[in-house]
OpenMM code with the backbone's topology and positions (N, CA, C; nanometers):
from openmm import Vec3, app, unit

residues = "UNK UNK UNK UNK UNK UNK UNK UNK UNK UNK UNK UNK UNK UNK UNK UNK UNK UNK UNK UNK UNK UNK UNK UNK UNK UNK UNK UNK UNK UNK UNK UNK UNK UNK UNK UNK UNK UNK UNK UNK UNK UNK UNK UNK UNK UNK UNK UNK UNK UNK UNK UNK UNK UNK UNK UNK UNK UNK UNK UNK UNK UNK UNK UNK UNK UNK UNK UNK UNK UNK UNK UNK UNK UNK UNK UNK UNK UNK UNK UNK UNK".split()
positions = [
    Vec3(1.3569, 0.5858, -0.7075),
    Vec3(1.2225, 0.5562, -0.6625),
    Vec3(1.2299, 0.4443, -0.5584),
    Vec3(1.1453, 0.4658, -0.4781),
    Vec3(1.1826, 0.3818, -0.3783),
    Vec3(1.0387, 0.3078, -0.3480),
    Vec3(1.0285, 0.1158, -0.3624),
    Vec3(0.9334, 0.0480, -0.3357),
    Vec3(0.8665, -0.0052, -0.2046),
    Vec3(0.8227, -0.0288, -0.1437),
    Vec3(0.7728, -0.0566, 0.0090),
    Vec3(0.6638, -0.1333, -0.0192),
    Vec3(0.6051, -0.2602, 0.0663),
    Vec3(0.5131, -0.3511, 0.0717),
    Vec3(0.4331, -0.3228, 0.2074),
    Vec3(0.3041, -0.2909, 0.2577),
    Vec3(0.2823, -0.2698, 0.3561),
    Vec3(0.1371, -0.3913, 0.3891),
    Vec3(0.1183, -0.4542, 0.5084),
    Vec3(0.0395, -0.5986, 0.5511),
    Vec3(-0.0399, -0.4815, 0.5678),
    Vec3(-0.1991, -0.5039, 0.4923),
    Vec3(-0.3565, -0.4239, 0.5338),
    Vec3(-0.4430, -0.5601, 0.5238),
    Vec3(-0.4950, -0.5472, 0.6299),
    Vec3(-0.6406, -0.6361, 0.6798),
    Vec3(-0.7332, -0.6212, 0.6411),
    Vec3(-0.8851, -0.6419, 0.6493),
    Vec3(-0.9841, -0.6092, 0.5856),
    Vec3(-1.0204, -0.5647, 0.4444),
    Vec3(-0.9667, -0.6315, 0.3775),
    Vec3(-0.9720, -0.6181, 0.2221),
    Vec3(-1.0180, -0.7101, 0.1331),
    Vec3(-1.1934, -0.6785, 0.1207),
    Vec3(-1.2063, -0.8809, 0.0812),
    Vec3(-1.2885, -0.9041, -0.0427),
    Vec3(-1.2734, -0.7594, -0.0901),
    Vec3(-1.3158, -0.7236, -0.3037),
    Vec3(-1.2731, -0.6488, -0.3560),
    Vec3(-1.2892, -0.6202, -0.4498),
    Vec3(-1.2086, -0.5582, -0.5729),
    Vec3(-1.2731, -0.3973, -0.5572),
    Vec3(-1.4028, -0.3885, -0.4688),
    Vec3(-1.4292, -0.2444, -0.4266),
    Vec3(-1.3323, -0.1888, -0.3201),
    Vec3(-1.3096, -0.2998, -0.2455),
    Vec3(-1.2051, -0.2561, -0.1423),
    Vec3(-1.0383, -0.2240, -0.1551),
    Vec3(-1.0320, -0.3450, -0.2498),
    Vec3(-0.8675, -0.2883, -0.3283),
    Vec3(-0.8897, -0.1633, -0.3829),
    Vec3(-0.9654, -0.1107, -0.4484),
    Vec3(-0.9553, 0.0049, -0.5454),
    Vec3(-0.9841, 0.0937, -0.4512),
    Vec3(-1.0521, 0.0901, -0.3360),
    Vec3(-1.0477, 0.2204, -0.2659),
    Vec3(-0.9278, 0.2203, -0.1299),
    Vec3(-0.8418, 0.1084, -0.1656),
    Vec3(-0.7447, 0.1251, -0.0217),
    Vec3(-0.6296, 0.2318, -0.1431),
    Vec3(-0.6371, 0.1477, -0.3098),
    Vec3(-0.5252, 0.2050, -0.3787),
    Vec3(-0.5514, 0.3932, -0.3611),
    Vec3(-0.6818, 0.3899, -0.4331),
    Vec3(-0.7085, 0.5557, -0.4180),
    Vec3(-0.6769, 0.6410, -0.3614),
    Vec3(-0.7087, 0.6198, -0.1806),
    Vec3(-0.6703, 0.6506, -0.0572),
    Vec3(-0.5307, 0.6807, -0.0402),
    Vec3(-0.4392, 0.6054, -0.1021),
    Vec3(-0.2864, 0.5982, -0.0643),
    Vec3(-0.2384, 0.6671, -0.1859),
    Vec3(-0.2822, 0.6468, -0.2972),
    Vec3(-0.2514, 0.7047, -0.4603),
    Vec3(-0.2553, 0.8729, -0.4121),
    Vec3(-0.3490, 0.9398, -0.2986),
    Vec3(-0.3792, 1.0466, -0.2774),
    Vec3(-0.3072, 1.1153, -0.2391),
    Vec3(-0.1972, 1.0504, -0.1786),
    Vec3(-0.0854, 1.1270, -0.0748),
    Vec3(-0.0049, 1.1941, -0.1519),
    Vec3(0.0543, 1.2463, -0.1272),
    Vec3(0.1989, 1.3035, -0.1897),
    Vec3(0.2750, 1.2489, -0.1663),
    Vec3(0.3851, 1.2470, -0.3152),
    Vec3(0.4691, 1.2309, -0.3167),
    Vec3(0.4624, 1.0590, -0.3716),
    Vec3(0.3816, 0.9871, -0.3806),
    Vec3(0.2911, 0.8615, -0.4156),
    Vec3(0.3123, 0.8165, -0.5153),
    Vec3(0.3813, 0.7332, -0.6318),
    Vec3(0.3673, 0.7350, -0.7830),
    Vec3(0.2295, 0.5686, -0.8156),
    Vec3(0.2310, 0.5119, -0.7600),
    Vec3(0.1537, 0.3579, -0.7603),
    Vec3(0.1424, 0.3466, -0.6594),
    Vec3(0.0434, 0.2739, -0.6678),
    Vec3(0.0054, 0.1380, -0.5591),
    Vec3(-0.0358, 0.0529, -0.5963),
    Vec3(-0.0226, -0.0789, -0.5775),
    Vec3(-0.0831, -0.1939, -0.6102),
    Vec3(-0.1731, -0.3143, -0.4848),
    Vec3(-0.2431, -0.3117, -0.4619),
    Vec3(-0.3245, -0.3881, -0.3411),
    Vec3(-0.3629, -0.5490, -0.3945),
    Vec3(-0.3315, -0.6416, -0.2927),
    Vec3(-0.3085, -0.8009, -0.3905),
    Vec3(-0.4456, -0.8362, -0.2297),
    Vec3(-0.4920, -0.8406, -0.2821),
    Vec3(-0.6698, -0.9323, -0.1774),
    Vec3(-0.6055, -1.0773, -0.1565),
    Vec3(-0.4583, -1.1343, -0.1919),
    Vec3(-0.4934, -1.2624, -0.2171),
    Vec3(-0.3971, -1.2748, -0.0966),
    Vec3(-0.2636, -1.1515, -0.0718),
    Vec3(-0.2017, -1.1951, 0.0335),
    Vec3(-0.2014, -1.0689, 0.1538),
    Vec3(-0.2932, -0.9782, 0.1201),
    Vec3(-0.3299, -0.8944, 0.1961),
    Vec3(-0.2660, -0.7475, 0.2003),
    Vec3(-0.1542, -0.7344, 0.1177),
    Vec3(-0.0304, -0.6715, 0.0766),
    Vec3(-0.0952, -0.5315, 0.0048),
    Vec3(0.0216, -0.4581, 0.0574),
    Vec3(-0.0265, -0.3190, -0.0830),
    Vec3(0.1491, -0.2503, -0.0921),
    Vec3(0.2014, -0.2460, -0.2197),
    Vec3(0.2979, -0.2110, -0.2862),
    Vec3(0.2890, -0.0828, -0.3369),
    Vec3(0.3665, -0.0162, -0.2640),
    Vec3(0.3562, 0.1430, -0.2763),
    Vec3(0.4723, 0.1671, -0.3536),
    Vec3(0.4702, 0.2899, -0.4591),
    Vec3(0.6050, 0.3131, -0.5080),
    Vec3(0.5807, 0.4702, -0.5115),
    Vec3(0.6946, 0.5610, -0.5061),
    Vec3(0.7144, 0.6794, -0.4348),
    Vec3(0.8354, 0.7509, -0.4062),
    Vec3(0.8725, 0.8388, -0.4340),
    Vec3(0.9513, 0.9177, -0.4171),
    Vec3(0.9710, 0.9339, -0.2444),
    Vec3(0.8743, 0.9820, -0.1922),
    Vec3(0.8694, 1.0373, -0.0040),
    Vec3(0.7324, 0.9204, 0.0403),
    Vec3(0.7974, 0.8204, 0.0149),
    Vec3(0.6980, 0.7116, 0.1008),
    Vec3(0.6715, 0.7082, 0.2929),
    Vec3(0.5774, 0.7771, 0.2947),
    Vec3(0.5540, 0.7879, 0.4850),
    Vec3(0.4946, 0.7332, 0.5634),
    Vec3(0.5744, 0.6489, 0.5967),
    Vec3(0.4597, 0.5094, 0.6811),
    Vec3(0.3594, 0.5625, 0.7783),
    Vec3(0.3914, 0.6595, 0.8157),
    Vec3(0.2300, 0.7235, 0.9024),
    Vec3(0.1690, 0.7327, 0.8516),
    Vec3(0.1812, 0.8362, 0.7020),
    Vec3(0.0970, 0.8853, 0.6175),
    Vec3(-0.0203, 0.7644, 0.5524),
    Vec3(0.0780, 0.6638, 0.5458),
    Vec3(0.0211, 0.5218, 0.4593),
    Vec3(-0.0842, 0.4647, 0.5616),
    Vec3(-0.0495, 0.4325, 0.7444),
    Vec3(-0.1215, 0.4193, 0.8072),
    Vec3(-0.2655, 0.4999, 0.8061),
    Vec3(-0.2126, 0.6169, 0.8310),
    Vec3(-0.3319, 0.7101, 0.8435),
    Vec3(-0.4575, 0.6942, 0.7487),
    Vec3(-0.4275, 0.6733, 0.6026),
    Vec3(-0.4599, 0.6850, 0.5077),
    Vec3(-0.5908, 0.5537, 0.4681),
    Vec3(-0.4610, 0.4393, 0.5671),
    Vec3(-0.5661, 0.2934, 0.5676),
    Vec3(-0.6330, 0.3310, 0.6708),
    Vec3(-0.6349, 0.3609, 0.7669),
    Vec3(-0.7351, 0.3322, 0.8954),
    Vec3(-0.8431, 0.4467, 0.8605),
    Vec3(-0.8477, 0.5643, 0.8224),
    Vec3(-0.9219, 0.6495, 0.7865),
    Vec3(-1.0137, 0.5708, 0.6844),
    Vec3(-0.9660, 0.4787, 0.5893),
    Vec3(-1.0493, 0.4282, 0.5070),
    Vec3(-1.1439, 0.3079, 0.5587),
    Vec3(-1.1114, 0.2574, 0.6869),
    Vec3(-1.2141, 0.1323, 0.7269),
    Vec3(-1.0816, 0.0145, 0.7151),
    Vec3(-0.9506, 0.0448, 0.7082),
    Vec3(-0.9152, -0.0805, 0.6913),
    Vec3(-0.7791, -0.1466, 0.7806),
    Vec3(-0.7985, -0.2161, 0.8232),
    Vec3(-0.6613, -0.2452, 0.9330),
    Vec3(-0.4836, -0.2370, 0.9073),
    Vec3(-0.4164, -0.1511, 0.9075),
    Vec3(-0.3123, -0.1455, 0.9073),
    Vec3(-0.2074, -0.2041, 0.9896),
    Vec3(-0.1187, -0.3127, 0.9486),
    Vec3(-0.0119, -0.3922, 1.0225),
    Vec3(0.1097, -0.3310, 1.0037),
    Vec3(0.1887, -0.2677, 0.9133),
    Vec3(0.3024, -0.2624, 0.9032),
    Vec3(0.3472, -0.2644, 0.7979),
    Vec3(0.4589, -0.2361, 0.7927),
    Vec3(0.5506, -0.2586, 0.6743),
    Vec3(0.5837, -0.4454, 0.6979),
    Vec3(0.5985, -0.5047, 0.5876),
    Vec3(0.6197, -0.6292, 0.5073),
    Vec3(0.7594, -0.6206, 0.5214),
    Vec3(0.8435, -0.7559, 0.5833),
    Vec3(0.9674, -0.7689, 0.5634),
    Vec3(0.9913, -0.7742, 0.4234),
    Vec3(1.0662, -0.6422, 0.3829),
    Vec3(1.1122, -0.6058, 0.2439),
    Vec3(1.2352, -0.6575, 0.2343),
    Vec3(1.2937, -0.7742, 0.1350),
    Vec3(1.4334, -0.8768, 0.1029),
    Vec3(1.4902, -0.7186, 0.0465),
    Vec3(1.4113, -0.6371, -0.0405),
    Vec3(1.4776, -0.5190, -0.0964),
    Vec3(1.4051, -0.4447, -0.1340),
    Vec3(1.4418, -0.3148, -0.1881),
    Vec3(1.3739, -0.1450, -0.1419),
    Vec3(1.4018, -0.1401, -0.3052),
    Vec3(1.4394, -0.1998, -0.3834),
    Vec3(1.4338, -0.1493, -0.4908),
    Vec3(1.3373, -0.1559, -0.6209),
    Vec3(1.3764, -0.0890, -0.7445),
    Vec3(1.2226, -0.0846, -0.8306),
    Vec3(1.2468, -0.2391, -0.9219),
    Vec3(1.2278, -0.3088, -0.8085),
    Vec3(1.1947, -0.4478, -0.9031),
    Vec3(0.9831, -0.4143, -0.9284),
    Vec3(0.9589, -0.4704, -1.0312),
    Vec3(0.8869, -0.4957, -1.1453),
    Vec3(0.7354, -0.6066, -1.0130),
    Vec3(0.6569, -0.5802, -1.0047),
    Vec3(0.5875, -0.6391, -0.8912),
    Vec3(0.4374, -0.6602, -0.9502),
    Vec3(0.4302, -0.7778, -0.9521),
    Vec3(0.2550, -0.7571, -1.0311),
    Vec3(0.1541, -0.8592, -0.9504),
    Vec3(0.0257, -0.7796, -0.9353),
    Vec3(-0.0950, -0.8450, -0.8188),
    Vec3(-0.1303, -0.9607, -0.9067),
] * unit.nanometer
topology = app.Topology()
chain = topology.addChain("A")
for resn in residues:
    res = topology.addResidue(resn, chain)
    for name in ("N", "CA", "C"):
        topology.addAtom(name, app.Element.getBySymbol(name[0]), res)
């Protein structure tokens, strides 16, 4: 399983975390997401993680997409908002 951290903007309640997670939870191939309002972050975990797909997914929803998060590592360390 493979983990990824991706920087999203415009995220500034707990209506908005739960609908950036939804949005991305939707994709295939998707197992979690976790969205943290506090550092702007959303932690995807996934088998076929697709950074377009993830883009697409935020900007379709109203919300600014930056990038992938310098990841120290790709693996299933344990990550909590």
């Amino acid at each position: 399983m493979e983990i990824r951290t991706f920087i999203v903007e415009g995220m500034t309640c707990k209506n908005c975390k739960a609908h950036v997670e939804k949005s991305i939870k939707n994709i295939s191939g998707i197992d979690d997401v976790i969205a943290d309002l506090a550092n702007g972050q959303v932690r995807v975990s996934g088998n076929e993680i697709d950074n377009l797909k993830i883009k697409q997914s935020v900007e379709e929803s109203g919300y600014i997409y930056k990038g992938e998060a310098n990841n120290a590592s790709r693996s299933s360390d344990v990550w909590l908002s």
